[in-house]
C-alpha distance (Angstrom), angle and dihedral (degrees) to the residues before:
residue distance angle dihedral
X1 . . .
X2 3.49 . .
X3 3.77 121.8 .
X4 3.89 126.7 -143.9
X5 3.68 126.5 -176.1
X6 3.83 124.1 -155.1
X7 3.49 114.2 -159.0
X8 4.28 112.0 -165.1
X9 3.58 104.4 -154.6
X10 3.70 98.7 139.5
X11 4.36 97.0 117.4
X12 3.98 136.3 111.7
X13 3.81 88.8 -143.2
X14 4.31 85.0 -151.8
X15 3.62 83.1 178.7
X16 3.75 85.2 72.0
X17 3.73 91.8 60.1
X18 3.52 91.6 -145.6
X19 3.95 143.9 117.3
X20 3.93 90.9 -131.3
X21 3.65 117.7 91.2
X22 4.15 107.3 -105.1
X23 3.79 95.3 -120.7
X24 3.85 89.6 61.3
X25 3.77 93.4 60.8
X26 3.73 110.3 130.2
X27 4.28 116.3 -110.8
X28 3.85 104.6 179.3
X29 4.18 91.9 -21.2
X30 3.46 101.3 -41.6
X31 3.73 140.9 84.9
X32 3.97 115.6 -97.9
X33 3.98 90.5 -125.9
X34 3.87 90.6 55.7
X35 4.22 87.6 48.0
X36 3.97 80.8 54.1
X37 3.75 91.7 46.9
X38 3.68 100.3 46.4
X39 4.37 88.3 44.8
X40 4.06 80.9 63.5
X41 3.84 97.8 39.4
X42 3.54 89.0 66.2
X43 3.52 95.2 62.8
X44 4.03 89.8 69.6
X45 3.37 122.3 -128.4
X46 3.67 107.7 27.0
X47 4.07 129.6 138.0
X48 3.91 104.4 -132.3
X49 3.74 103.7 -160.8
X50 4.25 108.2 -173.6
X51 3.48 115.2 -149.3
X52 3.83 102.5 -139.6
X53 4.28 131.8 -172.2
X54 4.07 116.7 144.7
X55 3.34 117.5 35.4
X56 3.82 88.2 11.3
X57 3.96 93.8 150.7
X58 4.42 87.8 53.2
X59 3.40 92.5 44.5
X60 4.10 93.8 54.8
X61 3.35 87.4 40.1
X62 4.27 95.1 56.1
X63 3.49 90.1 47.0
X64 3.73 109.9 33.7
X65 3.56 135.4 -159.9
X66 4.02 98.1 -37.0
X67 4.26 87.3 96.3
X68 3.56 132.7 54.2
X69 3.88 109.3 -127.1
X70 3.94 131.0 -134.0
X71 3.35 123.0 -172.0
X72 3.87 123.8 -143.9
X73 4.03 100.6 -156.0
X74 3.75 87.0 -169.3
X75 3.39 127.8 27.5
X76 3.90 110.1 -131.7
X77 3.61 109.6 151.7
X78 4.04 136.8 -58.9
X79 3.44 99.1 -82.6
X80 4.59 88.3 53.9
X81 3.91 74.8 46.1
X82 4.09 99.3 58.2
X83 3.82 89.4 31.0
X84 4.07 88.1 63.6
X85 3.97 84.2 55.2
X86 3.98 90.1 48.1
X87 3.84 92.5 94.6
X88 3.65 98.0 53.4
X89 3.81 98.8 49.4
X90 3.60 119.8 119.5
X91 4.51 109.2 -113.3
X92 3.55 104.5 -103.4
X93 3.71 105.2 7.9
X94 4.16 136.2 136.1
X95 3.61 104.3 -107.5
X96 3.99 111.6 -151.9
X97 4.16 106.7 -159.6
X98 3.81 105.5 -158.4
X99 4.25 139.0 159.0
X100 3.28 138.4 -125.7
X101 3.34 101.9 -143.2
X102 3.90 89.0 57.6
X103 4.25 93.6 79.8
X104 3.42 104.2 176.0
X105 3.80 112.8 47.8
X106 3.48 103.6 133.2
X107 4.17 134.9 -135.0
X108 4.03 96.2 -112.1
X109 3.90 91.3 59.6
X110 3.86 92.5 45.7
X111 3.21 88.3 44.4
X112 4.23 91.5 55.0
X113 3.59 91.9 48.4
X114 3.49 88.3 57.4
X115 3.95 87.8 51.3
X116 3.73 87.8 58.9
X117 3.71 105.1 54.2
X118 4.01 129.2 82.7
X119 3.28 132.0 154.7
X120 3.78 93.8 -78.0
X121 3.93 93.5 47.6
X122 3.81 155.0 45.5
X123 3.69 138.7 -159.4
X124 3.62 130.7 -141.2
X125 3.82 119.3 -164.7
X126 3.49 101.9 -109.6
X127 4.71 130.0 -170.9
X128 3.73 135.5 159.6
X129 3.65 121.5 -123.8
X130 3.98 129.7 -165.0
X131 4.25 78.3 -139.8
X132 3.50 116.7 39.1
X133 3.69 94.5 168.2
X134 3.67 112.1 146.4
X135 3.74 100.4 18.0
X136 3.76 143.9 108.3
X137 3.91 103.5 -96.0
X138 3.97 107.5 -139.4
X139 3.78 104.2 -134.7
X140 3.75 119.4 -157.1
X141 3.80 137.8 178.5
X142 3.92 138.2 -103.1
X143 4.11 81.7 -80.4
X144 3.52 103.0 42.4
X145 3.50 98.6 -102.5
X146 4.26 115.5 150.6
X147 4.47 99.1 -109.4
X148 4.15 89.5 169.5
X149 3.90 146.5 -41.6
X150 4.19 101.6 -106.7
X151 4.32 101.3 -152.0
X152 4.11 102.1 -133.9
X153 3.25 102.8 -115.9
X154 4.01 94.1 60.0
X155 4.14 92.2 38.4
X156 4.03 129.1 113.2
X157 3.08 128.2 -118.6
X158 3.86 89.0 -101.7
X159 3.24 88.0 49.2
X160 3.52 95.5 46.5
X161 3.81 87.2 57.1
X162 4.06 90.3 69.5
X163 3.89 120.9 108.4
X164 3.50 100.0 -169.7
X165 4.27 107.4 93.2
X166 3.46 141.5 -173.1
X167 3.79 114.1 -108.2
X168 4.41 88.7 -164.8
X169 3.30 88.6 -121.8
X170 3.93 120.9 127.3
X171 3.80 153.8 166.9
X172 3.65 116.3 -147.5
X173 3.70 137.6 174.3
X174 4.12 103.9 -112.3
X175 3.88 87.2 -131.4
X176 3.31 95.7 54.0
X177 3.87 94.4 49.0
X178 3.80 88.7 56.1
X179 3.62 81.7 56.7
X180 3.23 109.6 54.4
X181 4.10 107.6 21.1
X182 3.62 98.3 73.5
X183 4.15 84.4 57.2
X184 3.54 97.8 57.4
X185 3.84 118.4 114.8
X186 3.67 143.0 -155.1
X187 3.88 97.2 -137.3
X188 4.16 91.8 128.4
X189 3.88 138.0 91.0
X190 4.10 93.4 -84.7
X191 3.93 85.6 44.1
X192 4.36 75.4 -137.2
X193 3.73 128.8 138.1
X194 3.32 110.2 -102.2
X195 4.06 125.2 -146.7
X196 3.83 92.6 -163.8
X197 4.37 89.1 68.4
X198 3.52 88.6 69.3
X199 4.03 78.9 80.2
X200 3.81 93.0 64.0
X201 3.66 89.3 51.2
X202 3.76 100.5 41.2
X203 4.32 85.2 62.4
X204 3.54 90.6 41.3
X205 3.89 81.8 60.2
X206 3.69 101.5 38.2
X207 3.60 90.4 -109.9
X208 4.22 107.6 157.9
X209 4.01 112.2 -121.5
X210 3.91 118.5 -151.2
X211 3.45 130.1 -175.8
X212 2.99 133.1 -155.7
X213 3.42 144.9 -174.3
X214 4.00 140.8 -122.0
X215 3.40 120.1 -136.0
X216 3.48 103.9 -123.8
X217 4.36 125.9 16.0
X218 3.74 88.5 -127.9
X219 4.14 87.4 70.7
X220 3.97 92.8 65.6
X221 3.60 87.1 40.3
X222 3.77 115.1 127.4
X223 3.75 146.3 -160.4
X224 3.51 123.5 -115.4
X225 3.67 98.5 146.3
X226 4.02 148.2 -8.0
X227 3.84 97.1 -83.5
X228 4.12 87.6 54.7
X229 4.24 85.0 47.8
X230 2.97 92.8 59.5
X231 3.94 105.2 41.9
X232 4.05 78.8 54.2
X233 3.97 90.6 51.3
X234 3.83 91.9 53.4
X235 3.63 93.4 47.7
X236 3.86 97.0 48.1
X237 3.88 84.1 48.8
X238 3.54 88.8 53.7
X239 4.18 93.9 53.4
X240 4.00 81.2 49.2
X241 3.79 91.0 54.9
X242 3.29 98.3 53.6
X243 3.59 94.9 33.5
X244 3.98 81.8 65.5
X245 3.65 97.7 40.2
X246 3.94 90.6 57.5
X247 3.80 91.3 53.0
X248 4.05 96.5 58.4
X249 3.90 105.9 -82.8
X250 4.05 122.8 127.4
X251 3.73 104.8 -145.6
X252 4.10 113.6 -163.1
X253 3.86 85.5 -147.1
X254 3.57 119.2 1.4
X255 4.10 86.5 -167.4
X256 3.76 81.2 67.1
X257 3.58 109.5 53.3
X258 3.76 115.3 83.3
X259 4.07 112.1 -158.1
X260 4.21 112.6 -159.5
X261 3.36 102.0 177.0
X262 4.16 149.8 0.0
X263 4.21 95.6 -32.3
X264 4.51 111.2 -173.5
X265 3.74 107.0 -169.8
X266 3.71 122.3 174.0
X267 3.70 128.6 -140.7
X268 3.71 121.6 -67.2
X269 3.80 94.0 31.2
X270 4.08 121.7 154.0
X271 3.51 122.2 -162.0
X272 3.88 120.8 177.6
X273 3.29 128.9 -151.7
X274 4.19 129.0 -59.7
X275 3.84 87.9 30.9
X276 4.17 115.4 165.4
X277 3.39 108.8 -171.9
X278 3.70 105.4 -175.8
X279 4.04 140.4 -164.5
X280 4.13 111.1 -25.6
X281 4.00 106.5 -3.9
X282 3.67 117.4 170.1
X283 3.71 108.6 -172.1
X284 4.05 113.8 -168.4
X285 3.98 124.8 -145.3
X286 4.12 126.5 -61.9
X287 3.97 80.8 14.7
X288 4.14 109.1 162.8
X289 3.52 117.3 -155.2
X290 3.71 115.7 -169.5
X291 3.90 129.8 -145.2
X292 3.64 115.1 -76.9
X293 3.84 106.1 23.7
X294 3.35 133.6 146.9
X295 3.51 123.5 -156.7
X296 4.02 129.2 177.9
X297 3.76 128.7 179.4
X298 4.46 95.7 -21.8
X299 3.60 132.6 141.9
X300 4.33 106.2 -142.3
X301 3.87 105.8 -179.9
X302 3.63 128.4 -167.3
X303 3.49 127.2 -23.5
X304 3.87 106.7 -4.8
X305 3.80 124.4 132.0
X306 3.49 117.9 -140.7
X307 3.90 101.8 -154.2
X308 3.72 126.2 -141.4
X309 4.32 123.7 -63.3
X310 3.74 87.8 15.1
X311 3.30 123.3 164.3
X312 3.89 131.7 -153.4
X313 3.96 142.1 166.0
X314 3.39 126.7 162.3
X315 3.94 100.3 -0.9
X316 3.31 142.5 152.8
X317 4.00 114.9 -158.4
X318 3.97 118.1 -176.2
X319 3.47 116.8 -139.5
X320 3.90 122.1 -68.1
X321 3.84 96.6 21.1
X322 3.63 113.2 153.6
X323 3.96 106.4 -147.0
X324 3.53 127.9 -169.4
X325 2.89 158.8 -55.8
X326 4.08 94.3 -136.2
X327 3.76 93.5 -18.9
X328 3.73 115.1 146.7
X329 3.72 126.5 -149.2
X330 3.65 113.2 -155.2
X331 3.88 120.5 -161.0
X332 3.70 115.5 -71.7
X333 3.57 91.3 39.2
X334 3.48 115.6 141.9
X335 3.68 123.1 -177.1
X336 4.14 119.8 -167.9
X337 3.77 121.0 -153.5
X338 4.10 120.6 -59.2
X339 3.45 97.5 9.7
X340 3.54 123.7 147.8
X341 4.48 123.7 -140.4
X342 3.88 105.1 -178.4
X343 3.80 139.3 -165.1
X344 3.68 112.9 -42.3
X345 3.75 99.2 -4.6
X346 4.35 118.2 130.8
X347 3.84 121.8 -155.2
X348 3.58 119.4 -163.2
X349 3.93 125.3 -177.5
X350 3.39 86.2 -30.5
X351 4.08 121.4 133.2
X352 3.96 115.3 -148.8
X353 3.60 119.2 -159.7
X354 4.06 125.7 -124.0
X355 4.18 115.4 -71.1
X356 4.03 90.9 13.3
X357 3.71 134.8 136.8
X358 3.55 156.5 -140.3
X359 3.68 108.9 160.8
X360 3.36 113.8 160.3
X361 4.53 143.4 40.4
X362 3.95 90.9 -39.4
X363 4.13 141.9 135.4
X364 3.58 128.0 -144.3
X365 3.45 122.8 -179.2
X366 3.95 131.5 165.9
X367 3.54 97.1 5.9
X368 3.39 148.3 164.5
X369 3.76 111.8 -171.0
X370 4.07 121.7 168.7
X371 3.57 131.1 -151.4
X372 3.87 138.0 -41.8
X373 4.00 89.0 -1.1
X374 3.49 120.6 145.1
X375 4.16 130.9 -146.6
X376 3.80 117.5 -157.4
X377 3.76 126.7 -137.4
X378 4.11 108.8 -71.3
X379 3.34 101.7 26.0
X380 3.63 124.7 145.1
X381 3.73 136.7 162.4
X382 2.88 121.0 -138.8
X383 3.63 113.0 -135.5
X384 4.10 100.7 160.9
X385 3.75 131.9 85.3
X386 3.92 93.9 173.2
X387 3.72 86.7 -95.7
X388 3.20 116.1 39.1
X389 3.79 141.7 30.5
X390 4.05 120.3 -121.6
X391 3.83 132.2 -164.3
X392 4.27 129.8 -123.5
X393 3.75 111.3 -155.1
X394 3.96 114.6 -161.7
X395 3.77 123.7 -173.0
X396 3.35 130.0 -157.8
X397 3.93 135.8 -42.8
X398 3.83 85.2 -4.7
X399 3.86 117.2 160.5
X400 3.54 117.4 -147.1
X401 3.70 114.0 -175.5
X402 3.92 142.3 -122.7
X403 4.04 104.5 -79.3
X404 3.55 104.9 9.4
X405 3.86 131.1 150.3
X406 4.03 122.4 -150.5
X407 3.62 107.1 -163.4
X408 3.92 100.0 -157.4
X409 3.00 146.2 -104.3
X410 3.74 80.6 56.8
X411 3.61 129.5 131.5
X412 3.81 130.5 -149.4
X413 3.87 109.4 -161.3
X414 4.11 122.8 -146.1
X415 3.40 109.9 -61.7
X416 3.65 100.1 19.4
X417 3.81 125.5 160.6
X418 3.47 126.4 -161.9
X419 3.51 122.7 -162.5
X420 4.32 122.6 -117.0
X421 3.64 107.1 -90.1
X422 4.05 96.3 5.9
X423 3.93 123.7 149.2
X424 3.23 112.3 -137.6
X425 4.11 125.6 -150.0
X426 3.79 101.0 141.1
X427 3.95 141.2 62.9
X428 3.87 117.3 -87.5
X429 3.76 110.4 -139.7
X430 3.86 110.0 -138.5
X431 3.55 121.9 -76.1
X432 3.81 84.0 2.1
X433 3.83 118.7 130.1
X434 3.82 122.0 -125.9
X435 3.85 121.9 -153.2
X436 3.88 105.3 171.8
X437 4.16 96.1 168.4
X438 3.83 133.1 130.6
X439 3.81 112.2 -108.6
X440 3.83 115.1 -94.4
X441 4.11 120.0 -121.4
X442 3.58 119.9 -169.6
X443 3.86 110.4 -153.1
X444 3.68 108.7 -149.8
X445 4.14 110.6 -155.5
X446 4.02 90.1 32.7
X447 4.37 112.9 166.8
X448 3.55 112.8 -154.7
X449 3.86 103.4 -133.1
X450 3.71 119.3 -100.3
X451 3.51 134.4 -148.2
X452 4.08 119.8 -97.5
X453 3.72 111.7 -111.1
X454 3.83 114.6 -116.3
């Protein structure tokens, strides 16, 4: 059977007090309607419709062409919601009905609604709270059997009295949504059309109603403003955590370690505190991670230490690096075995052979630098005309010293030295040394200026 996911995503969220649609809310570095999309994704083969209304043009924008897009002109209820997705519903599917403000509803209880739903019955996510204030009250009968979902606002006082809610989100058949939607009224105190009467009609019709139930409360969970985000945030962060913990790494504080995106560590890993680990991060074995680091889309195998304030985006470290403290790897940078980045130096698209190093206060940029070479303190090249960018090319076991400038496109051949505060504009032969410095004059006699009297 075919499966179609509706998405309703169509609401101003004015609690948020902001001029960005609610669904596109960040949790851990990503919008909550993309967390919703990507739970359904993973159940292969589904067509994610997203009902859209403010902010319509952001929210196609976010989450590009992968949906189809409805949009609810008015905004009269969930059931008016679904009923604009009728049309474009596959004959004889499943239709899932989720939110996007509900982030962190995960695969596995998707995937058990599914499980519960034939053509002869529907699901509707079902948990019990010690405080049911505020939601649809599932009411059953004498043997247990789902009669209706009562909305709050127009419940008794018995019915008040019941902890067992609707979370709003459902499995239906598709032909028994085309059915019933059209049927639904408005006769209630938000004179809305309400998703939760297709259980009234689904017993008139004999229609079986399961319910089951998510695995944890914070998966139905949703956002209605900016103190609620962020409860959500810390608890996703949490699942990360331990996600990482599980697969081999020590974290000094796994309350401060923030995870925004698809994180690999091997065994034996420390992280320390104030971590941000970032889009695709594959972290090898006995990795160390200091406090303070941020680290976006890098590959760290075995054995390197990432010293504190580091900084790193689109890297690639060899194994036993030592990085930092407050290096930054720009993207491109490439790091080989045993090599050394220091305090205050930046690499960009720049490879560095095995066992080199650039310890101290220096930039390299669009370079090519071999093995066992070593950079001294205040070194930069530079790789930038104002126009165009330009490439240094070090051998190996080349020496460059303290204070030097390489002007590229300039090469420095194996066994290269340059010279402690040289400027650099022409090839080095190998083993050749380079001294590219004015010529000193002492000035015997010399007053050191004074200040004018007033």
């Amino acid at each position: 059977m075919k499966i179609d996911v509706v998405i309703l995503a169509a609401g101003q969220g004015s609690r948020m007090r902001s001029n960005k649609p609610k669904v596109l809310h960040a949790i851990s570095g990503k919008p909550m309607l993309q967390h919703v999309v990507d739970a359904t994704k993973s159940l292969g083969g589904v067509a994610v419709h997203i009902v859209v209304g403010h902010g319509a043009d952001q929210v196609k924008a976010s989450l590009g062409d992968n949906c189809h897009y409805i949009e609810q002109q008015e905004q009269l209820g969930t059931a008016h919601a679904v009923l604009q997705v009728l049309p474009s519903l596959s004959a004889g599917s499943k239709t899932l009905i989720l939110y996007g403000d509900v982030p962190l509803i995960k695969t596995e209880t998707l995937q058990a609604m599914l499980e519960a739903v034939d053509d002869s019955s529907m699901a509707v996510l079902t948990a019990t709270l010690d405080d049911a204030t505020g939601y649809g009250r599932i009411v059953r009968s004498e043997d247990g059997d789902v009669l209706s979902i009562v909305e709050h606002k127009d419940a008794s006082p018995e019915q008040l009295a019941i902890n067992e809610i609707n979370t709003g989100i459902m499995c239906i058949p598709q032909k028994c949504l085309e059915q019933w939607l059209p049927n639904i009224g408005n006769d209630n105190a938000q004179q809305e059309y309400y998703l939760p009467d297709v259980i009234a009609m689904a017993v008139s019709d004999s229609v079986a109603i399961n319910a089951p139930n998510p695995a944890s409360l914070f998966e139905i969970q949703g956002v209605n403003n900016r103190q609620q985000l962020a409860e959500l945030e810390r608890e996703f962060q949490r699942e990360q955590a331990n996600r990482l913990m599980v697969e081999g790494a020590t974290l000094a504080d796994p309350a401060r370690v923030d995870v925004r995106g698809d994180v690999k560590v091997g065994q034996d890993v420390f992280i320390d505190i104030n971590a941000v680990l970032q889009g695709e991060v594959e972290i090898g074995a006995n990795v160390s991670i200091g406090p303070n680091c941020v680290i976006t889309n890098a590959t760290i195998a075995d054995g390197t230490t990432i010293l504190a304030n580091s900084v790193i985006e689109d890297a690639v470290i060899g194994k036993n690096c030592n990085i930092g403290p407050f290096a930054r790897l720009r993207p491109g940078a490439n790091l080989g075995s045993g090599s050394k980045v220091g305090n205050f130096v930046e690499i960009k698209n720049a490879q560095l052979g095995d066992g080199s190093k650039v310890n101290h206060l220096s930039y390299v940029g669009d370079a090519e630098i071999g093995t066992d070479t070593n950079i001294g303190a205040g070194t930069i090249t530079c790789n930038y005309d104002g126009a165009n960018k330009f490439k240094t090319i070090m051998g190996d076991n080349v020496f460059v010293g303290s204070n030097s400038t390489l002007v590229a496109p300039v090469e420095i051949a194996d066994g290269g030295f340059v010279a402690a505060g040289s400027t650099v504009t022409q090839a080095v032969p190998a083993d050749n040394l380079a001294v590219g410095r004015g010529r000193q004059r002492n000035i015997a006699g010399w007053k050191k200026p004074v200040k004018k009297k007033s």
